[in-house]
C-alpha positions as CSV (number, residue, x, y, z in Angstrom):
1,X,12.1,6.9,-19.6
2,X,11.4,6.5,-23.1
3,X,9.4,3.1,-22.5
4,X,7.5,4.7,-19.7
5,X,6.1,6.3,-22.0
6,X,3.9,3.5,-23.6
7,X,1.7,4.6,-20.2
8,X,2.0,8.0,-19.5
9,X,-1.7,7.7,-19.5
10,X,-2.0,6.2,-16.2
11,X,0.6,8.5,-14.4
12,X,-1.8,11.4,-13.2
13,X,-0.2,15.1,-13.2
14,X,2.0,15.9,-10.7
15,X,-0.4,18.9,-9.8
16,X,-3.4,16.4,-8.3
17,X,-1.3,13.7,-6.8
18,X,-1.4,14.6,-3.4
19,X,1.8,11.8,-2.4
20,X,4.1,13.5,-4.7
21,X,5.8,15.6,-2.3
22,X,7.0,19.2,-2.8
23,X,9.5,18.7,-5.9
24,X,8.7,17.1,-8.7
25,X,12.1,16.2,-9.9
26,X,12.4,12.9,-11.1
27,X,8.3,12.6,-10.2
28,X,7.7,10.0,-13.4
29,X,10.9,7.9,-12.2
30,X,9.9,7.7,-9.2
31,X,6.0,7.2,-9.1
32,X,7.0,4.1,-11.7
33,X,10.1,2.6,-11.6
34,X,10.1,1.2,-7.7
35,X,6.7,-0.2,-8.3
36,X,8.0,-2.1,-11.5
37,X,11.2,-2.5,-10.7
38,X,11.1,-3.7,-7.5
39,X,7.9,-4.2,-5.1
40,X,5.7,-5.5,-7.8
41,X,8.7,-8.7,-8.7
42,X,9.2,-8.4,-4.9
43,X,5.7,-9.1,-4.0
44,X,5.6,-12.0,-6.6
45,X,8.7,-13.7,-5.4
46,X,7.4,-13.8,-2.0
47,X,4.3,-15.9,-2.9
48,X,6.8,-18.9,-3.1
49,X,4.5,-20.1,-5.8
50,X,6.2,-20.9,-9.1
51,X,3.8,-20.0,-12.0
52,X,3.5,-16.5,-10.7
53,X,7.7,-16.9,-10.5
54,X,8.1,-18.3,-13.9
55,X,5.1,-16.1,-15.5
56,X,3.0,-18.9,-16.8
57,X,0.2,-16.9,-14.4
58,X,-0.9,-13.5,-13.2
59,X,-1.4,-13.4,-9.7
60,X,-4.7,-11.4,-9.2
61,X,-4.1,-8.0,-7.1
62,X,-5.9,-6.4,-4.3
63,X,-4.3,-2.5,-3.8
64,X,-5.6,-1.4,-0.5
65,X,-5.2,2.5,0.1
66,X,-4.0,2.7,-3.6
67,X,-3.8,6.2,-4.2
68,X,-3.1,6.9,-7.9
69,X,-2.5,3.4,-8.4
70,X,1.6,3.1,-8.6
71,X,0.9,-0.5,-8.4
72,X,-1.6,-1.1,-10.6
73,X,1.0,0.6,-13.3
74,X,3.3,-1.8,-12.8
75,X,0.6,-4.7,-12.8
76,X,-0.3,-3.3,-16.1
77,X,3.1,-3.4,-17.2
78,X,3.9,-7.1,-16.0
79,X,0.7,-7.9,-18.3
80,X,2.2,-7.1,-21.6
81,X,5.6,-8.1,-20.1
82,X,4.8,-11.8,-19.6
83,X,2.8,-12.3,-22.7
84,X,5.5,-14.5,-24.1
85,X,5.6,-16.5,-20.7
86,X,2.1,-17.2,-20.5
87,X,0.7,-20.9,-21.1
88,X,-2.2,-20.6,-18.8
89,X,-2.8,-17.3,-17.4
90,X,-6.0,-15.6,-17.0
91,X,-8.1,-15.0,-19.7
92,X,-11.3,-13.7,-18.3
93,X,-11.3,-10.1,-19.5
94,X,-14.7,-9.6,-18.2
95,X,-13.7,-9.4,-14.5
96,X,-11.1,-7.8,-12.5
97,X,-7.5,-8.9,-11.8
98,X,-6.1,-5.8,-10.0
99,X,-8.8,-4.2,-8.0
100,X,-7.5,-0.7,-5.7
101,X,-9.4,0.7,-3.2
102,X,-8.8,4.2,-1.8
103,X,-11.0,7.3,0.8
104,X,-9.8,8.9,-2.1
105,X,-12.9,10.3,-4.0
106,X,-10.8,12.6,-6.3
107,X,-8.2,9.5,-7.0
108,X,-10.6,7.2,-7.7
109,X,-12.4,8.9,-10.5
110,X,-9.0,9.8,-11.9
111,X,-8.6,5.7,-11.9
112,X,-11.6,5.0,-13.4
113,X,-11.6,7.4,-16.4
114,X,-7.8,6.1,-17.1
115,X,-8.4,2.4,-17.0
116,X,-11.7,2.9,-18.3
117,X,-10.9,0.7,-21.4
118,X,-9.1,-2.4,-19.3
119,X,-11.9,-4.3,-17.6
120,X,-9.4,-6.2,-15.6
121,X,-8.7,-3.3,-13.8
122,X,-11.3,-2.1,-11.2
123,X,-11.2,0.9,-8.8
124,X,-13.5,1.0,-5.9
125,X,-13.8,4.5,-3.6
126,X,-14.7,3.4,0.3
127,X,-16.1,6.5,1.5
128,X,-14.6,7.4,5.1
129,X,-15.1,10.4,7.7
130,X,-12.1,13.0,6.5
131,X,-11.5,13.4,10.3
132,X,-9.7,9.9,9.6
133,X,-7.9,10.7,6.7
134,X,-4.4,12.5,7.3
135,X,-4.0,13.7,3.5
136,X,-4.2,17.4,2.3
137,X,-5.1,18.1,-1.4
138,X,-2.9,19.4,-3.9
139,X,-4.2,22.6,-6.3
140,X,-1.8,24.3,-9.0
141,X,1.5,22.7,-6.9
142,X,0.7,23.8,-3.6
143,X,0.2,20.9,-0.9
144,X,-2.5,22.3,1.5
145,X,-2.5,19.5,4.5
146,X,-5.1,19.2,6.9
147,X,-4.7,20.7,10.6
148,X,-6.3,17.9,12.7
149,X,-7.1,14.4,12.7
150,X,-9.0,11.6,15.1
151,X,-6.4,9.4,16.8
152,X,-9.3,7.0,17.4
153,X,-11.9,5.8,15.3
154,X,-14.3,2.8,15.9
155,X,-12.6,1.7,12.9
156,X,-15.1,1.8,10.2
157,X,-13.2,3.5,7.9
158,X,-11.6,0.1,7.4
159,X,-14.7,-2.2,6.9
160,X,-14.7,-2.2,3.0
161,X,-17.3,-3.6,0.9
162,X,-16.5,-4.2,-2.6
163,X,-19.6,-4.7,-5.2
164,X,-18.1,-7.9,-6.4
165,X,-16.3,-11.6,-5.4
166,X,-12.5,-11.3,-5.5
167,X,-10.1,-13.0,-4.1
168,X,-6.5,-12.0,-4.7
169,X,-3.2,-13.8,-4.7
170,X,-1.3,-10.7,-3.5
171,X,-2.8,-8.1,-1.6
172,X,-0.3,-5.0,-1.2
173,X,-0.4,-1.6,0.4
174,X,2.2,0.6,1.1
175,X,2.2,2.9,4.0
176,X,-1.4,2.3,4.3
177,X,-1.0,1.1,8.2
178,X,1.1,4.3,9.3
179,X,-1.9,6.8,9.0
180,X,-5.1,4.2,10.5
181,X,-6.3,4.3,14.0
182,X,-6.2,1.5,16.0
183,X,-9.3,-0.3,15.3
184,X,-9.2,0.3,11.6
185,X,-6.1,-1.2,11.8
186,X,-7.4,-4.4,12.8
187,X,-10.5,-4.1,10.5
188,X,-8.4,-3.8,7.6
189,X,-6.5,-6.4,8.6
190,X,-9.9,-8.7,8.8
191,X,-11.0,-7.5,5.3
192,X,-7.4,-8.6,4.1
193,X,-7.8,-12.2,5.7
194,X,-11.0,-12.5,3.9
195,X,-9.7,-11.2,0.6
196,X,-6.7,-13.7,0.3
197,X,-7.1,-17.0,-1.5
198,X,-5.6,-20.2,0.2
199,X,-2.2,-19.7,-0.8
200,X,-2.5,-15.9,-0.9
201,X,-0.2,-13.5,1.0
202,X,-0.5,-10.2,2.4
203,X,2.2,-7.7,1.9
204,X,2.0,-4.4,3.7
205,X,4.4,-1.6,5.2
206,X,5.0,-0.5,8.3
207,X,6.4,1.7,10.6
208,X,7.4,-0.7,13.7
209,X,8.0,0.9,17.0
210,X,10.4,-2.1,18.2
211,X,13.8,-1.6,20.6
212,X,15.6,-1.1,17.7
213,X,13.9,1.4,16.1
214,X,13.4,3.1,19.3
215,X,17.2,3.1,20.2
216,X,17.7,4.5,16.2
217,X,15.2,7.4,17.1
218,X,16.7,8.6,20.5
219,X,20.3,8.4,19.0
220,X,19.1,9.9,15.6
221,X,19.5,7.4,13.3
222,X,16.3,7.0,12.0
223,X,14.8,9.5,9.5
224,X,12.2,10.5,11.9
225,X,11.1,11.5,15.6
226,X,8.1,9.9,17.3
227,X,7.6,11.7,20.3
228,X,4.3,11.6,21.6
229,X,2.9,8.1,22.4
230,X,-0.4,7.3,21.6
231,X,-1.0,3.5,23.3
232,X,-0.9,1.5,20.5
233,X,1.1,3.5,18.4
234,X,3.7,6.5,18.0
235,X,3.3,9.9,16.1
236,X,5.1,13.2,16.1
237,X,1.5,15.7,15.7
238,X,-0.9,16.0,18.8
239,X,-3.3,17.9,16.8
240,X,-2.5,15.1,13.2
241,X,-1.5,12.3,14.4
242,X,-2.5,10.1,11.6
243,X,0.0,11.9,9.4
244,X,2.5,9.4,10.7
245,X,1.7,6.5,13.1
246,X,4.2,4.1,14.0
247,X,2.7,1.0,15.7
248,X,4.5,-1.0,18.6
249,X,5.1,-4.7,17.4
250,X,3.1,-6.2,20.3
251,X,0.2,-4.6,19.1
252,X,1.2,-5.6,15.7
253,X,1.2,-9.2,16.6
254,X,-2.2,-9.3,18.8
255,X,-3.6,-7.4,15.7
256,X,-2.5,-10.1,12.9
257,X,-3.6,-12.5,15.0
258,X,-7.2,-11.5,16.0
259,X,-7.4,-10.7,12.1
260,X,-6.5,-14.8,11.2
261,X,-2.9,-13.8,9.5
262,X,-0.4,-15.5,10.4
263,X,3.1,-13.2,10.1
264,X,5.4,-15.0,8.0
265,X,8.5,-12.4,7.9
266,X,9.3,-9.3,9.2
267,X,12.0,-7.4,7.1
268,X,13.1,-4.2,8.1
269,X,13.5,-0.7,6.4
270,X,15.9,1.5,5.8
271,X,14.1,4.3,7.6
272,X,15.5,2.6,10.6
273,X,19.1,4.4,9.6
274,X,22.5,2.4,10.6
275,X,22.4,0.5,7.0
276,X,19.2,-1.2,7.0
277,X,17.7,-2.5,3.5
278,X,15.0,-4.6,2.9
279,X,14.9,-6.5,-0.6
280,X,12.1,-4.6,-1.4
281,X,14.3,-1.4,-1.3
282,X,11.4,-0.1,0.5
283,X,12.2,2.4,3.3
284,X,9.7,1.0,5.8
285,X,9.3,-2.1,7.1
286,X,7.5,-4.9,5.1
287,X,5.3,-7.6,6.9
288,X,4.7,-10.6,5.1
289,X,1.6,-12.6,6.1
290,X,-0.5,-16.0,5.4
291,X,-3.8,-17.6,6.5
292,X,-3.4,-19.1,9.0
């Protein structure tokens, strides 16, 4: 981990990130390495477009539900990275390339003070209800999570405003969708529609209630049980069910389309059990979107 180093400035401790889990074995590997290693080049690759491909160009970033900002780590990283690539990448360091937007209050502040030298970087805190948010808070290693959340909302949570133009290339988030009511859902889905340049795609994870994830759950093949249905959506907590929800696809595809996304691919995780990988190597499933 010895290059990691170089920015173990912008990995916050393990005692404040309230993702990290219970252990933190390997917690540096692996708040870093899938994000550089694999979603980040992932995410590029899918954009079909070849001077992101090739590196000539930086695709601009939008991070919905960032968090502590895995991504924008390994953004910073393919940066310095593709220096030696670059014959006509962006050179505005006045405005933002990577912009992360979290509920977050305590994550974004962290963000700002550690990219507070790197004006392409820019971290914006939507302020939301916390009956919406499913997330505890972590204090001296001890994960204290939050008895009860709203399994409806009328979605504002969702409608983000951000103090300045930007339209990305890639917009990501990553398990963003499995803790949103309905309606936020479909706003955040509109904000990333408007967000997306003409050739832009949206990348974002999923938990997708389908027959064959539904068959892996009843058999026990998938790493989870989703019980109690909700309409739109699975969960396994009456009194949280944001901590997990699992949305059927037809609401998926009504929502995508209302939003103006057009779904481009659908590839499945491996939290589905019976040997499914995505080529993101990420455990839930990725839906890949367009304009339309």
């Amino acid at each position: 981990m010895k290059v990691i180093e170089n920015w173990g400035n912008l990995i916050p401790p393990f005692s404040i990130n309230y993702n990290a889990g219970d252990d933190p074995t390997d917690y540096i590997h692996n708040f870093t390495i899938p994000y550089i290693n694999k979603y980040l080049p992932s995410c590029i690759s899918a954009t079909n477009i070849q001077e992101f491909i090739s590196g000539e160009k930086v695709p601009k970033l939008l991070d919905i539900g960032c968090g502590f900002a895995q991504m924008a780590l390994a953004y910073k990283v393919l940066i310095k990275a593709s220096n030696n690539l670059q014959n006509n990448s962006l050179t505005d360091q006045n405005n933002p390339w990577y912009v992360g937007v979290d509920i977050r209050k305590d994550a974004i502040d962290w963000l700002v003070n550690a990219y507070k030298s790197d004006n392409r970087f820019y971290f914006h805190h939507h302020s939301a209800d916390s009956s919406v948010s499913y997330s505890g808070k972590r204090g001296n290693s001890n994960y204290i999570s939050p008895e009860e959340s709203s399994a409806e909302s009328d979605g504002s949570e969702c409608i983000y405003k951000l103090p300045l133009p930007f339209k990305s290339d890639i917009q990501w988030s990553s398990s963003l969708f499995t803790h949103l009511t309905p309606k936020a859902t479909v706003n955040a889905l509109k904000f990333i529609k408007d967000s997306l340049t003409p050739q832009g795609i949206a990348v974002n994870t999923w938990l997708i209630a389908d027959t064959e994830s539904s068959l892996a759950m009843i058999t026990r093949q998938a790493d989870r049980s989703l019980p109690i249905d909700k309409g739109a959506y699975l969960t396994y907590s009456k009194s949280n069910p944001l901590v997990c929800t699992s949305y059927k696809l037809q609401f998926i595809l009504q929502a995508y389309k209302l939003a103006g996304l057009k779904i481009q691919n659908i590839r499945r995780g491996s939290w589905r059990g019976s040997g499914h990988k995505n080529d993101f190597d990420h455990y839930q499933d990725i839906i890949i979107a367009t304009l339309n």
